[in-house]
Every structure is written in C-alpha cells, then in structure tokens.
C-alpha positions as semicolon CSV with decimal commas, in nm:
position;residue;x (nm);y (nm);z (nm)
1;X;3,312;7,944;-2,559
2;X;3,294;7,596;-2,629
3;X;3,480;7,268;-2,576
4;X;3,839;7,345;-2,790
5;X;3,904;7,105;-3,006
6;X;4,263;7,045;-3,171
7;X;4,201;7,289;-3,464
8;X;4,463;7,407;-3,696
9;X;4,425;7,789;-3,641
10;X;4,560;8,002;-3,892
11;X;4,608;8,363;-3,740
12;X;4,565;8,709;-4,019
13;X;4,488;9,028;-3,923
14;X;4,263;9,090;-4,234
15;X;4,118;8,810;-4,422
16;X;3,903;8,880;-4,786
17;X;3,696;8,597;-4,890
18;X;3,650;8,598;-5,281
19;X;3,915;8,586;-5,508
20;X;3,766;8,776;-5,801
21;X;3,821;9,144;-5,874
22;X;3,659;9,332;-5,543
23;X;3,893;9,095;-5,325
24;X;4,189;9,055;-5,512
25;X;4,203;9,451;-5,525
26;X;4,074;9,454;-5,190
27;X;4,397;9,228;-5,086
28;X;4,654;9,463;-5,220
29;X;4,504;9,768;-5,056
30;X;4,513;9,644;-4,720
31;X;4,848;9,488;-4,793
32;X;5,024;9,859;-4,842
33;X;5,005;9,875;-4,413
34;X;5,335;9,644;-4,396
35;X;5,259;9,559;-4,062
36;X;4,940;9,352;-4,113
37;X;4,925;8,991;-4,241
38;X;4,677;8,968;-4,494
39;X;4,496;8,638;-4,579
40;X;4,340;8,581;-4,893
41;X;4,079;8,288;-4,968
42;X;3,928;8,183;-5,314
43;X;3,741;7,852;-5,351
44;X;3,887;7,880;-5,694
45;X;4,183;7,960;-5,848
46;X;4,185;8,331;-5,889
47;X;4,157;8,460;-6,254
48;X;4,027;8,088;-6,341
49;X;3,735;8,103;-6,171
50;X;3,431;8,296;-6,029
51;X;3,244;8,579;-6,170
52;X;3,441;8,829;-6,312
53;X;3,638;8,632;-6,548
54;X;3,357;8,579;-6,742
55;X;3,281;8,973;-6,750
56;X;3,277;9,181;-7,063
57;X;3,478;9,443;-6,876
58;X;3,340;9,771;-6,923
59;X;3,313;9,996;-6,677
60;X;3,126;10,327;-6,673
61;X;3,340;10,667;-6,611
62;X;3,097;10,985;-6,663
63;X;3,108;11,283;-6,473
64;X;3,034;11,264;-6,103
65;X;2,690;11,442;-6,136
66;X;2,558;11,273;-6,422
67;X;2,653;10,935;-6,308
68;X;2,476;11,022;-5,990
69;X;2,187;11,094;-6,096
70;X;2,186;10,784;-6,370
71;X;2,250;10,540;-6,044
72;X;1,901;10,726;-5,842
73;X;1,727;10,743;-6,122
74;X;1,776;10,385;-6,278
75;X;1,741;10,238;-5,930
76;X;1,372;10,391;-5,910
77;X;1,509;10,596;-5,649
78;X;1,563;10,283;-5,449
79;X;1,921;10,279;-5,420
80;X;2,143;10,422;-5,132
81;X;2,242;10,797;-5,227
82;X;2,569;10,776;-5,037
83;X;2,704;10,453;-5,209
84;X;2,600;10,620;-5,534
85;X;2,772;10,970;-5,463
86;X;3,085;10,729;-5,373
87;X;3,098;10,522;-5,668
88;X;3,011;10,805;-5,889
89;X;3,298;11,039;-5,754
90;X;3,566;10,771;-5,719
91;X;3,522;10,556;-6,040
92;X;3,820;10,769;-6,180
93;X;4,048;10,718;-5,913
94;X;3,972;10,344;-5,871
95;X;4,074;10,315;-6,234
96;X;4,407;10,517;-6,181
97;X;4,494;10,271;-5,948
98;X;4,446;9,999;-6,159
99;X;4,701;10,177;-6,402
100;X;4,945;10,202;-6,141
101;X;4,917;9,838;-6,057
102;X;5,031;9,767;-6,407
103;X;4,633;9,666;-6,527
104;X;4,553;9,767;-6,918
105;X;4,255;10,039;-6,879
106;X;4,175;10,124;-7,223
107;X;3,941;10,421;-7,298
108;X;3,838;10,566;-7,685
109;X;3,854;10,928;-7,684
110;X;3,534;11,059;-7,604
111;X;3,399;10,801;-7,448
112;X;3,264;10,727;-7,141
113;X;3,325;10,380;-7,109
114;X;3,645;10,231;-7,028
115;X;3,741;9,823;-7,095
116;X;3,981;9,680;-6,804
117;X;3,984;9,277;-6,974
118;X;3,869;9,082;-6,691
119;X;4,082;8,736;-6,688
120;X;4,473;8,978;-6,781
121;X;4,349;9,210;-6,489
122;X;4,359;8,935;-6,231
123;X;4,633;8,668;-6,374
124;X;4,832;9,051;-6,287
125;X;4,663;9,067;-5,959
126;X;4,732;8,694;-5,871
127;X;5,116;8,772;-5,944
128;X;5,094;9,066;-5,754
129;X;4,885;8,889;-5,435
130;X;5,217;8,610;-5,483
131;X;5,509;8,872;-5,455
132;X;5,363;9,048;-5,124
133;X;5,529;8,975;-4,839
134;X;5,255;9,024;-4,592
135;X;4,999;8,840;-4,831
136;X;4,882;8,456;-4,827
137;X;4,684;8,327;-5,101
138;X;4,461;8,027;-5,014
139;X;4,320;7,925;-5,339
140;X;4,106;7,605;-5,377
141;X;3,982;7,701;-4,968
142;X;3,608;7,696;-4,904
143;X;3,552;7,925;-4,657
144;X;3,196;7,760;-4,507
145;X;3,109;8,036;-4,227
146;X;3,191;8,390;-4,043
147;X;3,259;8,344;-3,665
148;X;3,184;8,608;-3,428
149;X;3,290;8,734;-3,062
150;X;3,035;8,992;-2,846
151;X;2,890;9,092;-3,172
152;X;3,193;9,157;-3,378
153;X;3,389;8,951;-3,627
154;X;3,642;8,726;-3,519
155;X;3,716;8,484;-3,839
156;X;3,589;8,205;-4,027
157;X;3,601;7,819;-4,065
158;X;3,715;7,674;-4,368
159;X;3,793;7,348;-4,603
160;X;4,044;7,271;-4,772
161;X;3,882;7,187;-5,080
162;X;4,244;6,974;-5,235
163;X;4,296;6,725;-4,866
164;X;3,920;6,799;-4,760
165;X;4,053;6,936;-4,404
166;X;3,896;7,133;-4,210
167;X;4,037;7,465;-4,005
168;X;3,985;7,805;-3,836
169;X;4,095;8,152;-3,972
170;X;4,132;8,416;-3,674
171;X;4,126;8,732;-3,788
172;X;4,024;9,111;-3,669
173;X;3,864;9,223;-3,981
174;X;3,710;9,005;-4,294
175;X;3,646;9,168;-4,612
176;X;3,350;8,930;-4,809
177;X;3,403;8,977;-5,182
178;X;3,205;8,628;-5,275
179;X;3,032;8,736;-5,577
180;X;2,651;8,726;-5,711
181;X;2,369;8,486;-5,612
182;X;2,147;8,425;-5,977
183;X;2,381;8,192;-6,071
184;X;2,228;7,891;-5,899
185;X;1,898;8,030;-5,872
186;X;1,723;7,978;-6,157
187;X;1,759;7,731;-6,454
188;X;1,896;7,987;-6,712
189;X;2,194;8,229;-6,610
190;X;2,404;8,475;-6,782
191;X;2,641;8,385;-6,481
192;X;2,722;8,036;-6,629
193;X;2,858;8,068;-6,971
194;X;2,830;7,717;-7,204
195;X;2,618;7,595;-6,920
196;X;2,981;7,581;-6,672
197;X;2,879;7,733;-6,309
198;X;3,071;8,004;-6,218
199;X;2,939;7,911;-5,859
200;X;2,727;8,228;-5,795
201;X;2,543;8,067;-5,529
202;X;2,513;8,357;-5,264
203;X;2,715;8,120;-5,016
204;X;2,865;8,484;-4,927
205;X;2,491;8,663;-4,858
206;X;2,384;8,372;-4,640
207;X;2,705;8,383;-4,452
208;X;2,696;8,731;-4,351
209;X;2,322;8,670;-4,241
210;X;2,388;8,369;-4,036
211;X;2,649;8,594;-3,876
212;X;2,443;8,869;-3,779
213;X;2,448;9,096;-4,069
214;X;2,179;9,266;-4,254
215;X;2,075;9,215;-4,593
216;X;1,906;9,452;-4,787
217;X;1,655;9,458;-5,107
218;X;1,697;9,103;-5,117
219;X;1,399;9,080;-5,363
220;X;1,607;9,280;-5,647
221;X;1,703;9,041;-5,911
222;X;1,817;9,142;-6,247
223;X;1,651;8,935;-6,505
224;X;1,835;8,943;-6,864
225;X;1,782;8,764;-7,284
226;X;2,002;8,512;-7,290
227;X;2,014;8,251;-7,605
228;X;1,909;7,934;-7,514
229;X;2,106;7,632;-7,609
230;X;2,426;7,455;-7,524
231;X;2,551;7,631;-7,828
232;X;2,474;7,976;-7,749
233;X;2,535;8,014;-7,441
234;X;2,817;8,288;-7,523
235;X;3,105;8,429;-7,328
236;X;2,859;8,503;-7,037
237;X;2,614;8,836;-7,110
238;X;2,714;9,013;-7,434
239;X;2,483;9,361;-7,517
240;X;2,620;9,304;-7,864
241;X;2,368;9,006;-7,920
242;X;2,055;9,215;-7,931
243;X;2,151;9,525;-8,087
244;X;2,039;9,692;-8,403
245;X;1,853;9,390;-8,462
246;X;1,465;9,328;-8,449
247;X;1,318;9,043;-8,177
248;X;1,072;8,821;-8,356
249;X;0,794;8,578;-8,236
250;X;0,729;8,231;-8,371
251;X;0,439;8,403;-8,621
252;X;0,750;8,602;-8,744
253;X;0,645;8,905;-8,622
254;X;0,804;9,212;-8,506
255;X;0,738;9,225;-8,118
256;X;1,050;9,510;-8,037
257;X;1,228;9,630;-8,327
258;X;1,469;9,843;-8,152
259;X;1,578;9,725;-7,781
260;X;1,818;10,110;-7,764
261;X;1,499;10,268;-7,694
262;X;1,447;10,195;-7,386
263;X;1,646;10,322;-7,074
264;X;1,963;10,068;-7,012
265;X;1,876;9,936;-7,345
266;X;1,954;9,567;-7,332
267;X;1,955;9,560;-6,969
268;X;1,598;9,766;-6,955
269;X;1,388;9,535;-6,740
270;X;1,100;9,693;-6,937
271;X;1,269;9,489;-7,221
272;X;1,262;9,173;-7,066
273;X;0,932;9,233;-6,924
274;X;0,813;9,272;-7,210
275;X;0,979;8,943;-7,375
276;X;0,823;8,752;-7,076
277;X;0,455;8,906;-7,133
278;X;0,512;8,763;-7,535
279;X;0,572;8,453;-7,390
280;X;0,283;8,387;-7,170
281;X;0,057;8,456;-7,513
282;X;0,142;8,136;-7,650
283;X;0,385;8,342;-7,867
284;X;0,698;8,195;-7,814
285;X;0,963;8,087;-7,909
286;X;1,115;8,447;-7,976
287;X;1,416;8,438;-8,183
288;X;1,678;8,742;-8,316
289;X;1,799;8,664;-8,662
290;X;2,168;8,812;-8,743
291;X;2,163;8,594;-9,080
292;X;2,338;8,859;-9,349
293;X;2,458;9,106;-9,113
294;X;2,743;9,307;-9,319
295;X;2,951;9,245;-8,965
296;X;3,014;9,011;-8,784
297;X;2,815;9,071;-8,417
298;X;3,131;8,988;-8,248
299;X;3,407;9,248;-8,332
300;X;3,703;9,317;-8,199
301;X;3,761;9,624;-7,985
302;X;4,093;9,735;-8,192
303;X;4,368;9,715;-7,955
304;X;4,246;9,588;-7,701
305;X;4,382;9,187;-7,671
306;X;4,135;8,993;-7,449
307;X;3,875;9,129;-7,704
308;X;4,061;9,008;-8,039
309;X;4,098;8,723;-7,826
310;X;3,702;8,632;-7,722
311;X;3,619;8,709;-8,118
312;X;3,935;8,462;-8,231
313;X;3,788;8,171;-7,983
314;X;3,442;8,289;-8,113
315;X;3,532;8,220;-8,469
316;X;3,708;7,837;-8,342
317;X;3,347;7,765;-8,195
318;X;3,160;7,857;-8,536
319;X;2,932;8,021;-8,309
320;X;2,934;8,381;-8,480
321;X;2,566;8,489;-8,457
322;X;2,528;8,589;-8,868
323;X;2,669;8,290;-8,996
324;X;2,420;8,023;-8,798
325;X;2,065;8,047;-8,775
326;X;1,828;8,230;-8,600
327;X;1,866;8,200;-8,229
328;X;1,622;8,152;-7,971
329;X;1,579;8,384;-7,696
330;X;1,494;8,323;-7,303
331;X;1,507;8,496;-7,008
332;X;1,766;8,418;-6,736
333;X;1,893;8,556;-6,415
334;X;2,158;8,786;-6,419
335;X;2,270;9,012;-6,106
336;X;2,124;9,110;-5,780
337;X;2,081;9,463;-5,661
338;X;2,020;9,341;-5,356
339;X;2,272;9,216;-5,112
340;X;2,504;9,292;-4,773
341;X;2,393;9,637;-4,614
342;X;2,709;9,856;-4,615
343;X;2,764;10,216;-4,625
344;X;2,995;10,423;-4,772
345;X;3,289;10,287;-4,623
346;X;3,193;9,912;-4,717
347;X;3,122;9,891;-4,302
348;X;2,838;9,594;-4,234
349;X;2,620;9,612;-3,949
350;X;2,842;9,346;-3,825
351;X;3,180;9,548;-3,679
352;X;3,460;9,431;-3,840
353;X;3,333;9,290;-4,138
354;X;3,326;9,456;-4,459
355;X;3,151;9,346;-4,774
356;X;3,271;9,465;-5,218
357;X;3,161;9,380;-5,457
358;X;2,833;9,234;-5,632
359;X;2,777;9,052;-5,281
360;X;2,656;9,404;-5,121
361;X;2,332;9,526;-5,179
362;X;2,110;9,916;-5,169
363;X;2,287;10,008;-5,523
364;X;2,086;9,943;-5,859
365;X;2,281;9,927;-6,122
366;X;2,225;9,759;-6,432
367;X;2,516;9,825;-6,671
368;X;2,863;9,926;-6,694
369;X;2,821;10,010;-6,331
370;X;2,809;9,721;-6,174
371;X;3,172;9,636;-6,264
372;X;3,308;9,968;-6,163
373;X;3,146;9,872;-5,807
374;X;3,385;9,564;-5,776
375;X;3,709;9,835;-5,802
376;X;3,536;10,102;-5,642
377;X;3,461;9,942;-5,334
378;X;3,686;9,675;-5,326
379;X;3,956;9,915;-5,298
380;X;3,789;10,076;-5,038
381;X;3,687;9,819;-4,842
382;X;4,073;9,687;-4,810
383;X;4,145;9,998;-4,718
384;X;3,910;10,026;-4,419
385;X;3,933;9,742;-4,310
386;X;4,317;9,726;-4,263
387;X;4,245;10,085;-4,098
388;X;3,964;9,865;-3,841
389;X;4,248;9,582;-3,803
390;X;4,531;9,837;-3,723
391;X;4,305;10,034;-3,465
392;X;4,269;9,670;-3,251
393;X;4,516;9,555;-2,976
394;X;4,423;9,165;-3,038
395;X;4,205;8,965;-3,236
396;X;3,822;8,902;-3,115
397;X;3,798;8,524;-2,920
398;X;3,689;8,255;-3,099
399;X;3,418;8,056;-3,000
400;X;3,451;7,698;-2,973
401;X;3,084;7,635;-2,953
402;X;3,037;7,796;-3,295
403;X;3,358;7,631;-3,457
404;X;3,221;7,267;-3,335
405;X;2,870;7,353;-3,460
406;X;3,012;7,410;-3,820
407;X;3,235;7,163;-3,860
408;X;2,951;6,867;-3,744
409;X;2,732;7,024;-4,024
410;X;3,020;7,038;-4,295
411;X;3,105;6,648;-4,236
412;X;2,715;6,514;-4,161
413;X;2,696;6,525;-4,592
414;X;3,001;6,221;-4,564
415;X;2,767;5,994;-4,328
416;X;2,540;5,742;-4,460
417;X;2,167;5,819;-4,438
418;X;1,892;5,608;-4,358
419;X;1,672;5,789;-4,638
420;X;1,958;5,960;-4,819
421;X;1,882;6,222;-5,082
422;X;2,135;6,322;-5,367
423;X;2,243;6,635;-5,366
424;X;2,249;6,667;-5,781
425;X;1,894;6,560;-5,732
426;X;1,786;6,798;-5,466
427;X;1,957;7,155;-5,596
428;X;1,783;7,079;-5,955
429;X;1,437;7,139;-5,757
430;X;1,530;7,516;-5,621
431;X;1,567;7,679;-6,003
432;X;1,245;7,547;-6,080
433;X;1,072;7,666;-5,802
434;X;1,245;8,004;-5,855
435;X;1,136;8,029;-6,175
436;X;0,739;7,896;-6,160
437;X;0,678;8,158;-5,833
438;X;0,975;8,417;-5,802
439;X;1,043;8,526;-6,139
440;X;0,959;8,843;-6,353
441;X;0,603;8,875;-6,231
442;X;0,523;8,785;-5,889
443;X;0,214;8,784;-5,662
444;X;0,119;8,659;-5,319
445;X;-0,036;8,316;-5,408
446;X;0,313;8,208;-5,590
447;X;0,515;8,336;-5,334
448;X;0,357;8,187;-5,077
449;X;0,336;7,827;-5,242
450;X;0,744;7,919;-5,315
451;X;0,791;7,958;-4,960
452;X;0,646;7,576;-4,867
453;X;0,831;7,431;-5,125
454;X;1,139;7,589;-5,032
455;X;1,125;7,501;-4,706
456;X;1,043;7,161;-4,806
457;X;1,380;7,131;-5,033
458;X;1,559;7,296;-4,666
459;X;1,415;6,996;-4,467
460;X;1,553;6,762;-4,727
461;X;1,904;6,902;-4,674
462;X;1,975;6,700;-4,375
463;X;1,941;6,373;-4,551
464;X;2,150;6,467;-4,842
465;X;2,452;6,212;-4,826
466;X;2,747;6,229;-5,052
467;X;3,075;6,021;-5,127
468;X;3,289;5,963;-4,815
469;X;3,641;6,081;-4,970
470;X;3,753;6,398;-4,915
471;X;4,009;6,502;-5,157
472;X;3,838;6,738;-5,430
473;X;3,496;6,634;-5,327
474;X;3,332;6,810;-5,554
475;X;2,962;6,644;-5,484
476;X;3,064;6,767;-5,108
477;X;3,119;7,144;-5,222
478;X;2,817;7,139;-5,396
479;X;2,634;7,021;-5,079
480;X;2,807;7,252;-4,826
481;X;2,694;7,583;-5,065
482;X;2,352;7,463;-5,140
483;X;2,273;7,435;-4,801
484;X;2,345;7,801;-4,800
485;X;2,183;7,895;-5,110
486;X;1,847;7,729;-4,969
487;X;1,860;7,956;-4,704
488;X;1,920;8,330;-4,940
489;X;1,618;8,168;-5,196
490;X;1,431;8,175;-4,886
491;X;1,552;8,536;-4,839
492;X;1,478;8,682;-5,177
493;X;1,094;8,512;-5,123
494;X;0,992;8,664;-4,824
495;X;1,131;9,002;-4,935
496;X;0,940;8,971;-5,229
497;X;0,614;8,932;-5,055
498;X;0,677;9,187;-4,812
499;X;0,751;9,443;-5,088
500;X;0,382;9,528;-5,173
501;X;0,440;9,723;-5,474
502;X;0,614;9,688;-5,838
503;X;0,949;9,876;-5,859
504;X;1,271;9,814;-6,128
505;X;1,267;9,405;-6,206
506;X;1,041;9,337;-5,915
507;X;0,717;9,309;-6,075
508;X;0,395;9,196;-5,835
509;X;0,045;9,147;-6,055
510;X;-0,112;9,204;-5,735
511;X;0,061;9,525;-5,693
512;X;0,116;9,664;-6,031
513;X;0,190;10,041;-5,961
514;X;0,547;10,210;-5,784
515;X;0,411;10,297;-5,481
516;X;0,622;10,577;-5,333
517;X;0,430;10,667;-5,028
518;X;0,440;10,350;-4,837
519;X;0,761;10,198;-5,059
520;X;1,014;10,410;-5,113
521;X;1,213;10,224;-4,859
522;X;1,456;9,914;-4,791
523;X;1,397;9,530;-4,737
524;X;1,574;9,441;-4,454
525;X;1,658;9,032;-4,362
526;X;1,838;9,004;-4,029
C-alpha cells in the first residue's frame, strides 16, 4: 500500500469529475439516494467554464427507430448498437427530466429538434447541486488522477487549484464527465471560441487509461469549417455560418455550392474532406461571402432567451457575417467519437467507474446527437453508479504507493531544472504535429514520423519547470494536463495506424477504401 503520508482525505461515496452538463446532471441523479454523499469536482466554475457552455444547444428527439438507424448508419456502422438503441429510446425521457428540474426545453411544433440553452441550464443546475444536502461542489479542484484497489476504483487525487494543495478523494464509485479532447490538439478548434480554451485537453481519457480502463476508436476525430481569425472565431461551432451559401476558392470559383447536400450537412466529413483536398491544390484561401444577405445569418430563435441573447452580443461585436467581408474558411478539430469504452449502463471496464458524456467513446455522432448524449447518459450514469456505491459495505483501500507517486509528479513542474523547458513553449509543438501527420488524410509514413516526435515532446515533459507559487498557478495547470494530453495524442496516433482502412473522418491515402471484412471492428488502447 505504500508509506501514508499526512493527506487530507476527503471521504464521498460517489464522486463525478466534470462539471459541465453529463456531470452536473449526473450529480443530481445520484443525489435522489439520500443516504449517499455525493462529491462533485469541476476545475472550473460550473456554467462558466468547460465545454458545454459554449454549445449551441440542440439536441436531436426523432423517433426511436429512425434515430437508430441515423446513429449506425452515420457512424459507418462503427458505432456500438446498444449505446445507440439507449440514446435513441431515452432522449425523450432525459429531456422530461430536464423539465422537471426546472430547465427551459423548447421544441417548434413539428420539429425534431429541441434547444435546452446551454449556460441557463447549468447556472439552474449549479443552484440545484448548492441546495442538496448530500451534495459538495468542489469547483476550481483539479482532479490530476483515478486511484485504484484490486482492480476497482477507489478515488482520486486532486489540487486545489485557488491554495495549490494537494489531497485525496475516497470514494466507491467515480462518474468521469471531463469533456472532449480536440480542443488542445490541433491549432484550430471549434472547442475554443475567440481563441479562449475551453480546456478540452482529454486530461479525462488519459486518466481512465492510466487507471486501467479501455479506450476505444481513439483514432475518430471530428474535423469541422471554422472561420479563421481572432475576429471570427464565433460563439464556438455555428451550422448557421455555411448554410444556403456557396464556398468559394481564391480564383472565385464555386468549389460546393450547396453544403445541405450531403449527409450531416455541415458536419458531413465528406464536406470537409473535400475543403481540405481544395486546399492542397494551391487553391486556397476558401472564403463564404454573406455580403447582402436579406437576413442577418445570426437570428434569433423567437422565444427562446439565450438565443436573442448570443445574436444581441453578436450585434455589440459587429461581427454579423453579411455586414463584414468575406470570411476565410479552415478546418479545425471539433469532437471525438472516440473515447472511454462503456456500455449501456455507462459501466467502464474499470468496476466502479463510470464515464458521460463526450469523454466516452464507440458512438458516432456528428450533430444534434452528441449533446443529447451528455443528458442521456449522464443521467444514467449517476444513476448507476449511486446503485454500484449503495450495493458496497465500504469504500475500496487506497493505495499509498499510488497517492505518493502522483503527488511527486504534480509538484516536480515547481522545481528548478537544470535544462528547463517552458511549458507555453512545449504544448505549442503537439498541434502542429497533429496537424502536419494526424489530420484529415493520414498514411503510415506521417504517422509514424508523428509518433517520434510525440514521443520526443513526452521526453521533454520532465524538464518543463514552472513558477514556484501555488495559488492559481495557472502555468502549473497547464503543465499538469499537458502531460496528460501528450499521452491521449499518442493514443489517437497509434490507433490511427493500426486502423488499416478509411472509415467516417478517418481518412488513410494508403488505405483509401471502407474495408468491412477485416475493419468493421473497434480500436482498443489499454
């Protein structure tokens, strides 16, 4: 077990990591057993931080059948058929428990798309996670690994991001609701609107896999337009940008009039594709051009206030698309369909720990879908795992050894270096690499020469040396995820190598054709 040091141990019987929508919700189902003490930890503060603020907030609703078959189908038959029968059939009810939480869920007749507004859904939530009595909110707590007992969960070490201490969570079931990895991947994100990080690192993926749990399809990333320029970089991903409106080259000519033709439309990664290919011509720049429009591109949905609000703040930026000029387009990262392994009941291979959210992988969704995933499963997964929690007589040991390990390599970024390396310096390498060798066309000879140079960035971790102060140490956040994010870049490389085939948005020029035969299978990092 260890030598115990004096640790300040914090005891919960379920603790959910990720204070964004799949935890928050996550929180308040495992909080209706009155007998458990539920912990919550965000390295933010929740509804001012993290992902799913920055969300447009629809969320798909069609029947169970027909959504079905959309999630197989636009997953390239790739994607786990349980998950998808779950989040097709319980969509509805997820969303009729956001009513009865108080949440706005607003639905036009007809159609199938509903709009839950993000940032109002969780400032209710985060009153809601306050009033519980068997609820604690940590917010501004950087929780920095999983620990584990005899091959089960037992808790988590974590900083205190506000008086930079360090302590120990024991608890018989974690929840990991972290959020997406593109975010710090590669140099142009729909994840990080204006150019702020939103901090999708994939801290949460590496985590789990340090632990002991699987990670699936790792080599899945969604690749998306997004305008490039300080000034465009809108209210994170917005469909509205590149409909009804023709994508032109630098020549000025026509190169995809219509982007609703293809399957997903916007989202199509035949679209992007397609973009990219235009690019490696010589083409580019590509540009849309809303100059004239009789609308503006940004309009309201009518009752609906987080929307009148976006276009209000929209309007205060002077950054309406038809009254500027034409914008240029690139390509950026945008979600991963790979992720956590779970199955239907949000159960890791790990025991005890569960995983909602964007931060599990084996479903491929590209649109509305992958919000209604965060409420799906987040309820779920507070629900089972406060069912695992109540099933246990006592919490699973902690191990010193493990505990000690951690907090050395948390607190080695404070001491001087004899060859120190900065870590703004160092993370401004990985997106580069990321996007010369692992981006929308792959092949062996680039992923290979991505995995040296990765692993030549890893190396370089252990001489990164940062401030020696403690308090809101930013520099030494920044350090403590990268050193994770190194590790799920490594990941999403080798996956893409193994995967000898082109499927969805994992293109190989060596292997141009969907091979179902020898492919129609998993990824699996352990």
């Amino acid at each position: 077990m260890g030598v115990q040091e004096k640790y300040d141990i914090r005891k919960c019987d379920v603790l959910i990591i990720g204070g964004g929508g799949a935890g928050a919700v996550a929180c308040i189902e495992a909080s209706k057993h009155k007998d458990l003490k539920i912990l919550l930890a965000s390295k933010g503060g929740v509804s001012q931080s993290g992902l799913t603020p920055t969300a447009n907030g629809g969320t798909g609703t069609p029947e169970v059948e027909t959504g079905f078959n959309a999630l197989v189908t636009s997953g390239n038959f790739l994607s786990d058929q349980n998950l998808c029968w779950y989040l097709a059939s319980e969509i509805k009810n997820a969303l009729q428990k956001l009513r009865q939480l108080g949440l706005e869920v607003h639905q036009r007749p007809g159609a199938a798309t509903v709009t839950v507004p993000p940032v109002m859904a969780l400032k209710k939530l985060r009153r809601q996670l306050l009033e519980a009595s068997n609820i604690e909110l940590l917010e501004d707590v950087l929780i920095t690994s999983l620990i584990t007992d005899n091959g089960k969960i037992s808790g988590a070490t974590a900083l205190d991001l506000t008086t930079g201490d360090f302590f120990v969570i024991q608890a018989t079931a974690v929840v990991i609701a972290t959020g997406g990895l593109a975010g710090e991947l590669y140099p142009h994100s729909s994840n990080n609107p204006f150019g702020v990080s939103t901090a999708a690192s994939g801290t949460g993926h590496a985590m789990a896999y340090l632990a002991g749990a699987e990670l699936v399809d790792m080599e899945m990333v969604h690749f998306v337009p997004v305008p490039l320029g300080p000034r465009w970089m809108h209210l994170r991903y917005s469909p509205q940008m590149w409909t009804a409106v023709p994508f032109c080259n630098r020549h000025g000519d026509v190169i995809e009039p219509n982007v609703n033709s293809y399957p997903g439309k916007s989202y199509s990664y035949l679209f992007t594709q397609g973009i990219f290919r235009e690019l490696e011509k010589g083409n580019g720049p590509i540009y849309v051009d809303h100059r004239g429009a009789m609308e503006p591109v940004y309009r309201p949905k009518s009752g609906i206030r987080a929307s009148e609000v976006r276009a209000k703040l929209i309007r205060l930026l002077a950054i309406e698309p038809r009254d500027q000029e034409r914008m240029e387009i690139g390509i950026g990262s945008h979600l991963s369909c790979g992720g956590i392994r779970i199955n239907e009941k949000t159960e890791t291979t790990l025991p005890g720990l569960y995983a909602a959210g964007e931060v599990f992988g084996g479903l491929h969704c590209f649109t509305a879908k992958s919000l209604a995933r965060v409420w799906v499963f987040g309820f779920a997964a507070g629900a089972q795992a406060a069912n695992y929690a109540q099933g246990r007589q006592k919490n699973g040991e902690l191990s010193f050894e493990q505990i000690n390990r951690e907090k050395e390599r948390v607190f080695q970024f404070l001491e001087p270096k004899r060859n120190p390396v900065s870590i703004g310096a160092l993370s401004k390498k990985l997106p580069r690499i990321m996007e010369d060798h692992v981006f929308i066309y792959r092949d062996k000879t680039g992923l290979t020469e991505a995995l040296k140079q990765i692993r030549t960035v890893k190396e370089e971790v252990s001489r990164v040396c940062v401030s020696d102060f403690k308090r809101f140490n930013l520099e030494w956040k920044q350090a403590i995820e990268f050193s994770l994010t190194i590790e799920v870049a490594e990941i999403i490389t080798e996956s893409a190598l193994a995967r000898e085939e082109s499927r969805g948005c994992h293109a190989r020029r060596d292997f141009p054709k969907q091979d179902n035969r020898k492919w129609l299978k998993h990824t699996v990092a352990k």
